[in-house]
C-alpha positions as a Markdown table, in Angstrom:
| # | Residue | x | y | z |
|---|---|---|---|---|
| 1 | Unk | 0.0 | 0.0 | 0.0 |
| 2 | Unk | 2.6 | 2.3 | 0.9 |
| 3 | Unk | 4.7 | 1.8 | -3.0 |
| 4 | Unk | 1.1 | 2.9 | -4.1 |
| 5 | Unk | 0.8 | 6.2 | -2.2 |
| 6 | Unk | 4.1 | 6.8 | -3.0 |
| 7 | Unk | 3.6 | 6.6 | -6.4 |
| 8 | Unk | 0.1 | 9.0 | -6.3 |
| 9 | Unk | 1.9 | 11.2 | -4.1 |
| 10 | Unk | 4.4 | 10.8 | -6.7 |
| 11 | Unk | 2.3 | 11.4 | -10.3 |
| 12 | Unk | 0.9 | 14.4 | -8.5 |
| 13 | Unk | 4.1 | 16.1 | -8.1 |
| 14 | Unk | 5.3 | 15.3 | -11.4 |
| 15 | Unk | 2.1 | 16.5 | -13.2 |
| 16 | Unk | 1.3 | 19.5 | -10.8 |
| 17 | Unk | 4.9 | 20.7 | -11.8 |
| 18 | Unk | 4.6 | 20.3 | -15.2 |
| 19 | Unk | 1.2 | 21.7 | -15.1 |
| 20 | Unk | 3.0 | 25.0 | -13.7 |
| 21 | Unk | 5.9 | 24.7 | -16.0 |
| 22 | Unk | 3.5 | 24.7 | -19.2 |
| 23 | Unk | 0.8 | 26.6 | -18.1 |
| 24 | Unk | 2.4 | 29.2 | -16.0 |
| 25 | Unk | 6.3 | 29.6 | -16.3 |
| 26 | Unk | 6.5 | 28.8 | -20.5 |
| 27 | Unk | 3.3 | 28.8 | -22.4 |
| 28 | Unk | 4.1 | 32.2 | -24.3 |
| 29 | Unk | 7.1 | 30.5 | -25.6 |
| 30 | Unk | 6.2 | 27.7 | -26.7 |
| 31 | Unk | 3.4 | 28.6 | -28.4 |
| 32 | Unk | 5.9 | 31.6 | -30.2 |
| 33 | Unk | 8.5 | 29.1 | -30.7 |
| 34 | Unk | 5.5 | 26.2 | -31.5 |
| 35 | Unk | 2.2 | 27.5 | -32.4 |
| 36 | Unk | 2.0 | 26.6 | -36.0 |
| 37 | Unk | 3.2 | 23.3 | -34.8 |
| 38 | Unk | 0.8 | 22.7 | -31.9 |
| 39 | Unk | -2.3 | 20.6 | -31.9 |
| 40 | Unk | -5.9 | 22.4 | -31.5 |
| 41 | Unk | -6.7 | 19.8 | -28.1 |
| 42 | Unk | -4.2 | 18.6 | -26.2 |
| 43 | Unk | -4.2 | 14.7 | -26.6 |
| 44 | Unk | -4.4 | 13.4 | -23.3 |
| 45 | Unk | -3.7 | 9.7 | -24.0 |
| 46 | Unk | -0.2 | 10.3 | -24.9 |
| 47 | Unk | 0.4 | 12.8 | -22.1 |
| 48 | Unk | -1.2 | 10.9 | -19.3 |
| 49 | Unk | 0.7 | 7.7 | -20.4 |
| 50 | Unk | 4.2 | 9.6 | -20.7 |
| 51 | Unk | 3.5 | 11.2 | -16.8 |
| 52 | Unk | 2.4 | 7.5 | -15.8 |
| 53 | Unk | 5.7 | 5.9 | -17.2 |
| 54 | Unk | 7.9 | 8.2 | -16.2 |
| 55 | Unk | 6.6 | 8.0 | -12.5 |
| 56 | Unk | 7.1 | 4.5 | -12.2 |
| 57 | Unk | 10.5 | 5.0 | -13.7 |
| 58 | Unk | 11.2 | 7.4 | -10.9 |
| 59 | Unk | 9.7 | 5.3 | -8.3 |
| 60 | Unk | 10.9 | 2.0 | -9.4 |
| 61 | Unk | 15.0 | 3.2 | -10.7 |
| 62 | Unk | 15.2 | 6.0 | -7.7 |
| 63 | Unk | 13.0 | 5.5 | -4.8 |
| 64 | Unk | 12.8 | 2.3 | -3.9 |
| 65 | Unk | 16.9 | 1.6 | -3.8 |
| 66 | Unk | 17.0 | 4.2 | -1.8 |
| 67 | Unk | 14.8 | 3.5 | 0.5 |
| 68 | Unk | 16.1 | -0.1 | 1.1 |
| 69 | Unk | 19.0 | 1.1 | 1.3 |
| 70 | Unk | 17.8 | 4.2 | 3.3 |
| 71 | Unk | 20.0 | 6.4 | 1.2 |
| 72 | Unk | 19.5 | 10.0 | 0.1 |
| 73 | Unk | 22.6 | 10.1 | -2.1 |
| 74 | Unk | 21.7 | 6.8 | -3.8 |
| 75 | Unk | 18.3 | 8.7 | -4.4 |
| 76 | Unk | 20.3 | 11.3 | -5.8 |
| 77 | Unk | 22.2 | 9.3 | -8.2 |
| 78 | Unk | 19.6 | 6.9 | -9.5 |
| 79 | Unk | 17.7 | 10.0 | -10.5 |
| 80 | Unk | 20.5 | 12.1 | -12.1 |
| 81 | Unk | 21.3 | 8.7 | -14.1 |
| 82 | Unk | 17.3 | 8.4 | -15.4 |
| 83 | Unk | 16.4 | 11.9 | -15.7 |
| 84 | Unk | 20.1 | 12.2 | -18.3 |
| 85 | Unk | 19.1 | 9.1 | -19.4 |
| 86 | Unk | 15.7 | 10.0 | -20.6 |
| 87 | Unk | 15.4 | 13.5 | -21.3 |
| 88 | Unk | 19.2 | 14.0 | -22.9 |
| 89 | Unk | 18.0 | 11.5 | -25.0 |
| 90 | Unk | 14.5 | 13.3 | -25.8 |
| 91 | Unk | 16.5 | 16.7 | -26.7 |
| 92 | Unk | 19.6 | 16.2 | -28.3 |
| 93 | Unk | 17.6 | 14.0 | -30.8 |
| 94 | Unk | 15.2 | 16.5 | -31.1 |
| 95 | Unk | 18.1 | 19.2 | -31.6 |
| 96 | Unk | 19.9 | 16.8 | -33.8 |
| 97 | Unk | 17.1 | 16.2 | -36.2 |
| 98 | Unk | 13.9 | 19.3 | -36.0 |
| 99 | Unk | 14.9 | 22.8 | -37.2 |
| 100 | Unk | 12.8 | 24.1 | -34.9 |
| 101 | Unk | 14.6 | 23.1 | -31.5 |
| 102 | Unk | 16.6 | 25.6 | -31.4 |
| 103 | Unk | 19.9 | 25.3 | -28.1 |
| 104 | Unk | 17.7 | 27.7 | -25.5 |
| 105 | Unk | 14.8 | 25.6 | -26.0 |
| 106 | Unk | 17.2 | 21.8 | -25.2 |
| 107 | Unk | 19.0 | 23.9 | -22.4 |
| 108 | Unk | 16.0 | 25.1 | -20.7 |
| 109 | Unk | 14.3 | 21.7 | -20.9 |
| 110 | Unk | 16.9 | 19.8 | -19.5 |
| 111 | Unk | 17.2 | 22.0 | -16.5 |
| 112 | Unk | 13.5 | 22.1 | -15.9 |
| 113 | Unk | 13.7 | 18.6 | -16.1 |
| 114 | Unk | 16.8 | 17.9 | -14.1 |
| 115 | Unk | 14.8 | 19.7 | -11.1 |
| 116 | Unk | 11.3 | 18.1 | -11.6 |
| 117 | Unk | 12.5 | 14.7 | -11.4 |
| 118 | Unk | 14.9 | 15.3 | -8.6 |
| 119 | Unk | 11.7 | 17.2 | -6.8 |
| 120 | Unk | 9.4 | 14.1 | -7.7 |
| 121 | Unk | 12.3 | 12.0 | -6.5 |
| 122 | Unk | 12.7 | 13.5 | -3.2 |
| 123 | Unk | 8.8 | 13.7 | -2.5 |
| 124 | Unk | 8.4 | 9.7 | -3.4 |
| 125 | Unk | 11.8 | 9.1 | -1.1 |
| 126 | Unk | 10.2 | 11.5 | 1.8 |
| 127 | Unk | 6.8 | 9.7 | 2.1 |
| 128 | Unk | 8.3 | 5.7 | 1.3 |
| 129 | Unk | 11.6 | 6.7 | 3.4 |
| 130 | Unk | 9.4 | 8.0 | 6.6 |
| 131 | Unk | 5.6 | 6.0 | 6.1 |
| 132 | Unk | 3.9 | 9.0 | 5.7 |
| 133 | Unk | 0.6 | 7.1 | 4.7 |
């Protein structure tokens, strides 16, 4: 029960920063940088299967090694070695390939990115780490 509320607790995070990051923070810029690009309705599908994957990623890669361990710093490096893994991945293809990805745009993702899964991380480690539920 308590790797399930961990990863709720977890999703939330994930999706409630991303929802501030798009919504809040960015959305002027990607829709200069992207608006002839973008989609009329968001497809949900796709988006709600990418924040579901990439939780249990962070769940199953970072927090629960940690925990059984009882290891911030393994925490720590478990994430650092998915979030490069996926999301280096994700933009220097993208910067390698689309014209319209242009260095700001890769930079600012992967440091946006860098935080939220260390955030997400942390939270999941916090609440399996000290049986919050």
């Amino acid at each position: 029960m308590n790797r399930i509320i961990t990863f709720v607790v977890s999703l939330l995070t994930l999706v409630w920063l991303d929802y501030i990051w798009l919504w809040v923070v960015i959305q002027s810029k990607i829709q200069k940088r992207l608006g002839p690009l973008m989609r009329e309705w968001i497809l949900y599908g796709p988006a709600l299967a990418f924040y579901v994957l990439y939780t249990w990623a962070i769940v199953y890669f970072a927090i629960l090694p940690a925990v059984q361990q009882n290891s911030r710093r393994l925490a720590v490096l478990n994430w650092a070695i998915l979030w490069f893994t996926a999301y280096m991945t994700y933009d220097m293809t993208n910067r390698a390939t689309l014209k319209w990805r242009p260095v700001e745009m890769v930079a600012r993702d992967i440091v946006w990115w860098s935080l939220v899964t260390a955030v997400v991380a942390g939270v999941g480690f916090w609440v399996m780490n000290k049986g919050v539920v």
